[in-house]
C-alpha positions as CSV (number, residue, x, y, z in Angstrom):
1,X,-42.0,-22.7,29.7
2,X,-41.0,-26.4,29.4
3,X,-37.3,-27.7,28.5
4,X,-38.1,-28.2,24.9
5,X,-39.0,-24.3,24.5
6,X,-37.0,-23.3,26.9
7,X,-33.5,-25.1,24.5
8,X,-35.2,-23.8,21.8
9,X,-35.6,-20.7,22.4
10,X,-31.9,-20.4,23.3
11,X,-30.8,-21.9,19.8
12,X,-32.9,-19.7,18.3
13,X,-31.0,-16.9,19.9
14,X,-27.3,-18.4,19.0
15,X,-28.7,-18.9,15.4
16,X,-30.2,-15.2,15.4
17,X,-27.3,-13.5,16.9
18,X,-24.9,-14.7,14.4
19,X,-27.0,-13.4,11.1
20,X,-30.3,-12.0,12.2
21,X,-33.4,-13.9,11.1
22,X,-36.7,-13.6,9.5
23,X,-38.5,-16.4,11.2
24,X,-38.4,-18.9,8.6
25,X,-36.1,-21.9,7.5
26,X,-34.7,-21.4,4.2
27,X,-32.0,-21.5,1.8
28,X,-29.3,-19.3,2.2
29,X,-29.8,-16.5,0.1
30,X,-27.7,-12.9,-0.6
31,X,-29.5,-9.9,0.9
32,X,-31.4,-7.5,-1.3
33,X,-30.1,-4.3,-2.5
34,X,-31.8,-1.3,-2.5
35,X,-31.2,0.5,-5.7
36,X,-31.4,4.3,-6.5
37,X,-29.3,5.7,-3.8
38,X,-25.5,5.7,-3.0
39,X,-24.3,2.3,-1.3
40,X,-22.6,2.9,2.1
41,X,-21.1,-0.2,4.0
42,X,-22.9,-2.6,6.1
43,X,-21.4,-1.9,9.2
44,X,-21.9,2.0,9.0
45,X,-25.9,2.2,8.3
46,X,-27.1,-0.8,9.6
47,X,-27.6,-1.9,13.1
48,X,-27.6,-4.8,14.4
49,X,-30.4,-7.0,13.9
50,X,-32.8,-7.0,16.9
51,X,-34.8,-10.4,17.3
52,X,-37.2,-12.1,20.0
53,X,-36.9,-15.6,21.5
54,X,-39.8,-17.6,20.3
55,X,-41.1,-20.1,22.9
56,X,-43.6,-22.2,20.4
57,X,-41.6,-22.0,17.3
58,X,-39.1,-24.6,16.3
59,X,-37.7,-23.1,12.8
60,X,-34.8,-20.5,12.8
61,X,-33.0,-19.0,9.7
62,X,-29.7,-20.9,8.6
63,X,-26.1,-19.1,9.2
64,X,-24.8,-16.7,6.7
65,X,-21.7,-15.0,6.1
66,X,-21.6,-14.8,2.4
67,X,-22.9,-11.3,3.1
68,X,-19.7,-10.0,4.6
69,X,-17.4,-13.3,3.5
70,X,-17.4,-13.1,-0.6
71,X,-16.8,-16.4,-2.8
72,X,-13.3,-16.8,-3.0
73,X,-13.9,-19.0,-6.7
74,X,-12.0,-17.9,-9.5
75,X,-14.1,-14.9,-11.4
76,X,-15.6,-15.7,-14.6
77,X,-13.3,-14.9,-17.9
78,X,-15.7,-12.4,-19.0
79,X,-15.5,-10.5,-15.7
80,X,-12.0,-11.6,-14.4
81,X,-9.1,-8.3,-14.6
82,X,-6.0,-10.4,-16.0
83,X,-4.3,-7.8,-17.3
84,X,-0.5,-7.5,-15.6
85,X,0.1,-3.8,-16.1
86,X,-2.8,-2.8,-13.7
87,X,-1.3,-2.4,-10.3
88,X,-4.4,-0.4,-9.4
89,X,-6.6,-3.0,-6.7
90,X,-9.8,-3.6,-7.7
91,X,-12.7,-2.4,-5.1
92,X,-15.6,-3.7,-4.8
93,X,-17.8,-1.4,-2.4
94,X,-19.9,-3.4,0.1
95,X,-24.1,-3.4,-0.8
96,X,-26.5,-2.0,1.4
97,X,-28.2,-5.0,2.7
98,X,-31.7,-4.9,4.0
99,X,-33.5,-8.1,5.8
100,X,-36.9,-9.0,4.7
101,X,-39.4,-8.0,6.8
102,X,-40.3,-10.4,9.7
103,X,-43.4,-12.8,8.5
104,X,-44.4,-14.1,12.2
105,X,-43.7,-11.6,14.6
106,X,-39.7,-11.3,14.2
107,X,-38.7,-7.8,14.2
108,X,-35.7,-6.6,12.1
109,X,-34.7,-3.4,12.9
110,X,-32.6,-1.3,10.2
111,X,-31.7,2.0,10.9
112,X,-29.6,5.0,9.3
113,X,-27.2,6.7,11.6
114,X,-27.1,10.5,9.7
115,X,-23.8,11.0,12.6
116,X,-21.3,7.9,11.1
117,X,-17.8,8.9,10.4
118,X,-17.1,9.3,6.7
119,X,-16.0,6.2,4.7
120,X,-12.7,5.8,3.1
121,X,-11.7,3.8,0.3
122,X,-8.2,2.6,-1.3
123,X,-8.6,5.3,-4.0
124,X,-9.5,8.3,-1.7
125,X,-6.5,7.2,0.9
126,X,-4.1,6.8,-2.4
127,X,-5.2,10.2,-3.6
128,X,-4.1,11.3,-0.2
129,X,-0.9,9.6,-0.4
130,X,0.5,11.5,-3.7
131,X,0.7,14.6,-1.4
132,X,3.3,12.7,0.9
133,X,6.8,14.8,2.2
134,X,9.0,11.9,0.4
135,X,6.8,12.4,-3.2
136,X,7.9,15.9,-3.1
137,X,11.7,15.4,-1.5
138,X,11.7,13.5,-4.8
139,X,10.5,15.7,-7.1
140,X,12.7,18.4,-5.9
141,X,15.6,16.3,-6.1
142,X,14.3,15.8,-9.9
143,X,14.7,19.5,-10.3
144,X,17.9,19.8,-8.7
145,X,19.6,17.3,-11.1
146,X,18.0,19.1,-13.9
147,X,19.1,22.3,-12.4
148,X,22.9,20.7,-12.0
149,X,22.5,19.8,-15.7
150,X,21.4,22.8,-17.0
151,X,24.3,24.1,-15.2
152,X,26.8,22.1,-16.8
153,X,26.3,22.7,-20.5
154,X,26.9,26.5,-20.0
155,X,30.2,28.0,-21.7
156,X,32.3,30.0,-18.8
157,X,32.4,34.0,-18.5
158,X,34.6,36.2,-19.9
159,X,37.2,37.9,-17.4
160,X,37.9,41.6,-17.7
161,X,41.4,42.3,-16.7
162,X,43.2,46.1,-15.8
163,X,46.8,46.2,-15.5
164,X,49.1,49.1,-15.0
165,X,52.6,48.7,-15.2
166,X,56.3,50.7,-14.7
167,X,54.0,53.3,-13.0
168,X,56.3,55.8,-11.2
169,X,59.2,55.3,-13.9
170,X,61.1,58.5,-14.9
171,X,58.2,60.0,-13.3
172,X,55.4,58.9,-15.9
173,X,52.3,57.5,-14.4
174,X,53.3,54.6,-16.7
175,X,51.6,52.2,-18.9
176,X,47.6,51.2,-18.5
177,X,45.5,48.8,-20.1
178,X,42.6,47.1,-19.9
179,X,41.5,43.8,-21.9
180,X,39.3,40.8,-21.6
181,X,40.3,36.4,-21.6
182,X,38.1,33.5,-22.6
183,X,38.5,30.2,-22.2
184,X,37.2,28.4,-25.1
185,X,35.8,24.9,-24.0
186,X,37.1,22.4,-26.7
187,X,36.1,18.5,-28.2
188,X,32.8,19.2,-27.3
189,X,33.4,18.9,-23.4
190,X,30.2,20.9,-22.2
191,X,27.6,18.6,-24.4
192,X,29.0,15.9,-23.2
193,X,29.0,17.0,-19.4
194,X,25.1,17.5,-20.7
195,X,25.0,14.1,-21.1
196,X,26.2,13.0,-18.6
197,X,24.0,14.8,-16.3
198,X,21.1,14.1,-17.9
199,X,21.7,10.6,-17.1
200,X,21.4,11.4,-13.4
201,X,18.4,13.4,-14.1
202,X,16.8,10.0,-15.1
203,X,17.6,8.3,-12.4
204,X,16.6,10.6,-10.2
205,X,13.3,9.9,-12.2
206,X,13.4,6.8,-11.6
207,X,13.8,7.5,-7.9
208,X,10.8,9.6,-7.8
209,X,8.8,6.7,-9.6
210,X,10.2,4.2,-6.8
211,X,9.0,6.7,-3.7
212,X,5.8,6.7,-5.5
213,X,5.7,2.7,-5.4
214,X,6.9,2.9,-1.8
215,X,4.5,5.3,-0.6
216,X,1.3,3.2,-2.0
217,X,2.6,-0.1,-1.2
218,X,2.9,1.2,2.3
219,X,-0.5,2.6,2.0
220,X,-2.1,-0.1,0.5
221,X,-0.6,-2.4,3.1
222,X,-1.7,0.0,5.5
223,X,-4.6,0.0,4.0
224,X,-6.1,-3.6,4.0
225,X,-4.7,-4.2,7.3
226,X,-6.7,-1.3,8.8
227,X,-10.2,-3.1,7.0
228,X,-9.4,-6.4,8.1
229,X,-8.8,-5.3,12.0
230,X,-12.1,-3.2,11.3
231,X,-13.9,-6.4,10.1
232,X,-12.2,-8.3,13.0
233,X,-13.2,-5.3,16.0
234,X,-17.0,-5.6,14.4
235,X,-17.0,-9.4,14.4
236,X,-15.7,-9.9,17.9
237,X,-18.3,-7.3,18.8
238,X,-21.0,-9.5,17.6
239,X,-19.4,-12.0,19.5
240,X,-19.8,-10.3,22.8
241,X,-23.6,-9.7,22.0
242,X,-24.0,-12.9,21.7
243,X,-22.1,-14.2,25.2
244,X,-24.2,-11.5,27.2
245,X,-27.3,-12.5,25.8
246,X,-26.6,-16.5,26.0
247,X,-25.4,-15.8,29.8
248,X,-29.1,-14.7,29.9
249,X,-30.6,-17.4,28.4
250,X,-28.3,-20.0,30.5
251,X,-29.1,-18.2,34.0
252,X,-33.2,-18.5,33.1
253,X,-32.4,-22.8,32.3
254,X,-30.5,-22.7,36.0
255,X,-33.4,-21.0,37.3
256,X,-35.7,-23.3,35.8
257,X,-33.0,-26.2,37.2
258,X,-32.7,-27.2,33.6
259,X,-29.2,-27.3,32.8
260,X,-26.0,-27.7,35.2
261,X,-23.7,-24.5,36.9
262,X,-21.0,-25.6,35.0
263,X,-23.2,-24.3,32.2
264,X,-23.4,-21.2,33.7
265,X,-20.0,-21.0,34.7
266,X,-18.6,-21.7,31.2
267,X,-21.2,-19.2,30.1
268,X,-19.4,-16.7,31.9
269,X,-16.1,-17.5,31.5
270,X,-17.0,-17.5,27.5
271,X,-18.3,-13.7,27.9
272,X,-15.1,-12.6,29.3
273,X,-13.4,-13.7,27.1
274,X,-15.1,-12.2,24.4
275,X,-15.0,-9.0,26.0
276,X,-10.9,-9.3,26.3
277,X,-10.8,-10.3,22.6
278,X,-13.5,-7.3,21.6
279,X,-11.3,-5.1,23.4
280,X,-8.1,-6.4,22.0
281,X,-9.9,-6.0,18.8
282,X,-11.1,-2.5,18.5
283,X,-7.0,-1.3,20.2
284,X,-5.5,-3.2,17.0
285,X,-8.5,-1.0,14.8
286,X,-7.6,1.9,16.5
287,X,-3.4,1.6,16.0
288,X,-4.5,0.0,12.2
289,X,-5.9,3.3,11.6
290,X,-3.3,5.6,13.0
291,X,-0.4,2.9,10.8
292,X,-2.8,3.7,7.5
293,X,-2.8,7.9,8.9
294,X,0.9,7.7,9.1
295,X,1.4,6.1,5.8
296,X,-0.6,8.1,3.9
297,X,1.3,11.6,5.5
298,X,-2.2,13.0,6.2
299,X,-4.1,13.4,9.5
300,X,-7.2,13.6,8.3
301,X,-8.3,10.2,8.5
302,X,-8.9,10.6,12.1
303,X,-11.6,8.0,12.9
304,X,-13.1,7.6,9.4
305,X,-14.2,4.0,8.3
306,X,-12.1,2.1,5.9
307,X,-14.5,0.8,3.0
308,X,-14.0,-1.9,0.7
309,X,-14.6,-5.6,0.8
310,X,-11.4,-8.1,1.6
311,X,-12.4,-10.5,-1.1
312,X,-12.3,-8.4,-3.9
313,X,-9.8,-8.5,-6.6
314,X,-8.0,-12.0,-5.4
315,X,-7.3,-13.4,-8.8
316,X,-4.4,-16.1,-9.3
317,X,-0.8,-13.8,-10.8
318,X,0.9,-15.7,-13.2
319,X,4.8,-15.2,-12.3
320,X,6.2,-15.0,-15.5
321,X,4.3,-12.6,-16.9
322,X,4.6,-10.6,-13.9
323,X,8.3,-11.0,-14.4
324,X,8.2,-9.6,-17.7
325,X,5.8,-6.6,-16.7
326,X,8.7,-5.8,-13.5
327,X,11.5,-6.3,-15.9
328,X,10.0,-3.7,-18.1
329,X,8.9,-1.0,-15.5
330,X,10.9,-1.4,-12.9
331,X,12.2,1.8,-11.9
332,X,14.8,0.2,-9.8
333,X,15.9,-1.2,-13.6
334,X,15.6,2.1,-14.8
335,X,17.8,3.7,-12.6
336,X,20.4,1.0,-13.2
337,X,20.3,1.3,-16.6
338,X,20.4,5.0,-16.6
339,X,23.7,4.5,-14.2
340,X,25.1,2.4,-17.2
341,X,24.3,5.5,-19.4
342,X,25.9,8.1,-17.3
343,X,29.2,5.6,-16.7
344,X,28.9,5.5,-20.5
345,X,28.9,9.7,-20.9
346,X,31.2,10.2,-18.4
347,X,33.5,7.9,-20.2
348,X,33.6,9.8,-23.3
349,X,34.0,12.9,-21.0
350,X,37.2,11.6,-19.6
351,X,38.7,10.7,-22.8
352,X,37.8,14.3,-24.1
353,X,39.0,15.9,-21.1
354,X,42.6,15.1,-22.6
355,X,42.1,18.0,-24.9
356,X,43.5,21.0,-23.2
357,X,40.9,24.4,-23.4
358,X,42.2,27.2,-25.3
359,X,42.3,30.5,-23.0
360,X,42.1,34.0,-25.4
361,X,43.2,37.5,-24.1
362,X,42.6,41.0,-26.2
363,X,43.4,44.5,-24.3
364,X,44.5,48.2,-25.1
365,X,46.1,50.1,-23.2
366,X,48.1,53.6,-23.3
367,X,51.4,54.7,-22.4
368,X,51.1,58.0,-20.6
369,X,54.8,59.0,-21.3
370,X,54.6,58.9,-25.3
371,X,50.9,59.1,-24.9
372,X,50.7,56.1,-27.3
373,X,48.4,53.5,-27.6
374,X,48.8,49.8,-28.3
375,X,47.2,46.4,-28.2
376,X,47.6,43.6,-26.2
377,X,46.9,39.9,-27.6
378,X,47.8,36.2,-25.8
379,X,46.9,32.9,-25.9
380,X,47.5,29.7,-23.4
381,X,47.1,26.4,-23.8
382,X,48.1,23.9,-20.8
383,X,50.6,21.3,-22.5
384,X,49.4,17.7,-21.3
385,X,52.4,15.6,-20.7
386,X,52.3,14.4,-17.9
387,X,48.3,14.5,-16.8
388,X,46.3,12.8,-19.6
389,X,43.3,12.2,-17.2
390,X,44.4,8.6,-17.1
391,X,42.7,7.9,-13.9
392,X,39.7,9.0,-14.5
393,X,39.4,7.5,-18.0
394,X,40.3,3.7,-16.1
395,X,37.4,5.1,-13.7
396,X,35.0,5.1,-15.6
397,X,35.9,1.9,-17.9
398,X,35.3,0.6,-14.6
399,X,32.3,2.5,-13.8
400,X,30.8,1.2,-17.0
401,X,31.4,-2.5,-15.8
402,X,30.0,-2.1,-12.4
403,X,26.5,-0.5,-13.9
404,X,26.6,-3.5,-16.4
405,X,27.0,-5.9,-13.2
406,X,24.5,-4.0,-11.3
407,X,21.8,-4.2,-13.8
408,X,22.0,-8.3,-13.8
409,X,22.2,-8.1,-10.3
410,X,19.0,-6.2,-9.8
411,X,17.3,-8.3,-12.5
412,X,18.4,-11.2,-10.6
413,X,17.2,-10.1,-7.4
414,X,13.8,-8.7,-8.3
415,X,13.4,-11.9,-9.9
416,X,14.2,-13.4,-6.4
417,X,11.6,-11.2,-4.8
418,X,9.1,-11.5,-7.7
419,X,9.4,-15.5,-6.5
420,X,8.8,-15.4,-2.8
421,X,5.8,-12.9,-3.3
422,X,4.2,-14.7,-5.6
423,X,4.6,-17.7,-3.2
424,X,3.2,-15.7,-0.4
425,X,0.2,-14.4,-3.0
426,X,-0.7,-18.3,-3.8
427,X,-0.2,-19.5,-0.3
428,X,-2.6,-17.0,1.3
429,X,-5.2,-16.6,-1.6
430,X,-5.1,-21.0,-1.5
431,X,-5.8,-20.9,2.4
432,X,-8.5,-17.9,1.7
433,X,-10.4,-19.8,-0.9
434,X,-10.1,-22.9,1.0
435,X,-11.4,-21.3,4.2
436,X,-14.1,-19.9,2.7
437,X,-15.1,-22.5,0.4
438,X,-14.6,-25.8,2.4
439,X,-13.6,-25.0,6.5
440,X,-16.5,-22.5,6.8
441,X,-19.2,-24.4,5.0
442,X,-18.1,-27.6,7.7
443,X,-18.6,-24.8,10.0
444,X,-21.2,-23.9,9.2
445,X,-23.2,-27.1,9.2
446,X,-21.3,-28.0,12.1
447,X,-22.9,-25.7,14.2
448,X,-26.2,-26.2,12.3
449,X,-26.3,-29.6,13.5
450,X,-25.5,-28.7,17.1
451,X,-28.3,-26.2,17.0
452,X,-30.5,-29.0,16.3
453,X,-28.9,-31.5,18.4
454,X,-29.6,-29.3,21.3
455,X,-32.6,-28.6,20.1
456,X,-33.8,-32.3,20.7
457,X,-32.0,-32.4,23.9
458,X,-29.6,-35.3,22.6
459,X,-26.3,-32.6,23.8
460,X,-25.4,-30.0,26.1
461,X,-24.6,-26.4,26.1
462,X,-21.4,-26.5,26.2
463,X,-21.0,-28.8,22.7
464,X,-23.5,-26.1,20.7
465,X,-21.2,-22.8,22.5
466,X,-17.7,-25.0,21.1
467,X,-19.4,-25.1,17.5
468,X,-20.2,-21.4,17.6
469,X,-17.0,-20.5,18.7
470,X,-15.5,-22.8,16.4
471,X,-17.9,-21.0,13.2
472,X,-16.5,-17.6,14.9
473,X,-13.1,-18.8,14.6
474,X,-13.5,-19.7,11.1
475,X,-14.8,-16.5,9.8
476,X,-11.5,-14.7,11.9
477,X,-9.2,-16.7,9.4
478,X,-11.2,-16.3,6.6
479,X,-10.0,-12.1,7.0
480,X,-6.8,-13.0,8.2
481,X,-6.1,-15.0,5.1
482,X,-8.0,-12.4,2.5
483,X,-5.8,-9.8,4.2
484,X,-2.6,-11.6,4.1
485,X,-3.4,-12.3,0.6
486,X,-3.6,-8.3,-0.1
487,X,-1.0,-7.7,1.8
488,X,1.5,-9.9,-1.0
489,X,-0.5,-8.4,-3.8
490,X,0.1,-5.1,-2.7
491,X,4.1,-5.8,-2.7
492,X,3.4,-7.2,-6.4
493,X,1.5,-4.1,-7.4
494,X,4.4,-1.8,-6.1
495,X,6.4,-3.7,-8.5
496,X,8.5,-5.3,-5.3
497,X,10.4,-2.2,-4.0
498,X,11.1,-2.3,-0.6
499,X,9.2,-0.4,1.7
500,X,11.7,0.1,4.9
501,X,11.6,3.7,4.3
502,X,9.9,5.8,1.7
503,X,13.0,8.2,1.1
């Protein structure tokens, strides 16, 4: 095999390592789908790509990533979701892509692996999540407060009362009775305690609505982190693929005394440190998964594959009509304002407290001397001279300003939030669309150039392995900025509450 084959022959195998190729030149095209059956991921049913080295051939396929990478342009207006309210991410399930058959000898092998771990996408791991301990800590506590108000609007028992009295005297067992008190509740006192409880059954509402938020902003975050170090773990194993089978190629131009050792060397050195990265990779996969397990509250997910596509759904989030959206749903807001309510309840409670209850009594009783019978009446009313409930009325006139305060403050600080997401959004769906659109299509070329380049023999190895691991490198940031980007979407979707803790 001469020189000429020999570098060509190892470009082919860079080229065909990357993307897998059908033997021809051509534009860069999206794979065909194969309609009528359910579409699984890429990464789950298809194998890798299997290809020869050609030693008379001097055409290979251009790279593609659009495959994996989607366009990052702004959707169409008749396709694009712009509608605030939906906090629900869109997903967009990966096609089952299927490489034309080889025309001049190129194999491509595609095969079906019946034994795969089950897929799982946003919606089946949010459907888990609404079965999480701090969903139904919340609910209960829902029924609690409900339970408390119940409680509160119910009038108190009657007391049945015996009383014997000068029992012994003159030697007469004395006089016996037996009657019953109520205290009548007055000025309306057990509605209004009603009321006011009710209030706090609302916000406890409200905090049932924010677990909610915090359990699938945890998830979701969870979520696309766990696909993105997927996508990562499967790309750096690519990568490795291609360093062992390059070390190959190099060794057989040393044997032929066609290239340097400091080829081979470098060679080397680059396959190590694809291994380290692949294994870094698939330990960040593996912890990705158990994060998503954990926020979720299920163990089920064991090592299921995370389905969905890191592009999809990255559409540009006006602020102030996201503003408007949080400032009417917020259930932060809601509590607040359901705090201003009870402050407002329990203030007309204090001031109707001041009316004293009325406490009844009726009995009858005999006097076993005379063997007569009488009756027994009474009524008390506690006189209120000195305690008016003063202190609690100025407690809650100044309950009813703090909720007032608290419900600008909150406005103001979800507003404050609302900002810096929606500046970590634009930042990271800018650098995404940028990445994809512009630094991977330089990339791209960039390496298609050096493929040629060392095709001719005009550079070295070591120039065409620098624009293949710069092309890798590209395609790395391309997920870490489509994930970052759902990351501060999912934080916008779950309406900014904080996500510290779920309880």
């Amino acid at each position: 095999m001469t020189a000429r084959n020999r570098r060509l022959a190892l470009a082919t195998l860079l080229a065909c390592s990357l993307t897998g190729c059908n033997g021809t030149l051509r534009e860069r095209q999206p794979p065909p789908v194969v309609t009528g059956i359910s579409q699984p991921p890429v990464a789950s049913t298809v194998t890798r790509q299997q290809t020869q080295r050609r030693s008379d051939s001097s055409t290979v396929q251009a790279v593609d990533f659009e495959s994996e990478i989607p366009s990052a342009s702004p959707p169409s207006p008749a396709t694009a979701d712009t509608s605030v309210g939906n906090v629900q991410p869109v997903i967009v399930s990966d096609p089952l892509a299927v490489a034309p058959a080889a025309s001049d000898g190129l194999q491509t092998a595609v095969a079906f692996d019946a034994s795969s771990p089950p897929t799982l996408s946003l919606v089946d791991v949010e459907a888990m999540a609404m079965a999480h301990p701090a969903i139904a800590a919340a609910d209960a506590a829902v029924r609690e407060a409900q339970g408390r108000a119940y409680q509160a609007c119910l009038s108190p028992n009657p007391t049945l009362q015996y009383q014997a009295d000068e029992v012994g005297n003159e030697g007469s067992a004395g006089l016996h009775s037996v009657g019953v008190s109520q205290s009548i509740v007055t000025a309306n006192k057990l509605a209004l305690a009603n009321q006011t409880l009710r209030q706090v059954v609302q916000q406890r509402v409200a905090d049932r609505e924010r677990t909610r938020l915090q359990v699938l902003t945890r998830v979701r975050t969870a979520y696309w982190n766990a696909l993105a170090a997927q996508k990562q773990a499967e790309l750096t194993d690519r990568i490795v693929d291609l360093a062992e089978q390059s070390l190959q190629s190099v060794q057989d131009l040393l044997d032929a005394e066609e290239v340097s050792k400091i080829a081979l060397l470098q060679a080397r050195v680059e396959l190590e440190n694809a291994r380290i990265e692949a294994e870094n990779a698939k330990v960040r996969a593996d912890v990705a998964r158990r994060a998503l397990a954990a926020a979720s509250g299920s163990d089920s997910i064991g090592s299921s594959r995370v389905d969905g596509t890191l592009g999809a759904g990255l559409t540009d989030r006006p602020w102030d009509r996201w503003l408007q959206t949080i400032d009417a749903t917020s259930p932060e807001l809601a509590a607040a304002g359901s705090e201003l309510e009870r402050a407002r309840w329990a203030l007309r409670l204090a001031c109707a407290q001041v009316t004293p209850n009325i406490t009844g009594q009726i009995g009858v009783g005999v006097d076993t001397g005379s063997d007569d019978t009488f009756a027994r009446f009474g009524i008390s009313v506690p006189l209120p001279i000195h305690n008016r409930n003063q202190g609690n009325i100025r407690a809650a006139r100044a309950a009813i300003t703090a909720a007032g305060a608290s419900i600008d403050a909150t406005r103001l600080d979800l507003a404050s939030r609302l900002s810096q997401s929606i500046t970590d959004y634009q930042t990271a769906l800018q650098r995404y669309r940028r990445l994809s659109s512009q630094v991977l299509a330089d990339a791209e070329e960039t390496f298609e150039l050096s493929r040629q380049a060392f095709q001719a023999g005009e550079t070295n190895f070591l120039q065409l392995l620098t624009a293949q691991r710069t092309l890798f490198a590209a395609r790395l940031n391309v997920l870490d900025a489509a994930k970052q980007a759902h990351v501060a979407a999912a934080a916008i979707d779950g309406l900014l509450v904080s996500v510290d803790s779920p309880n």
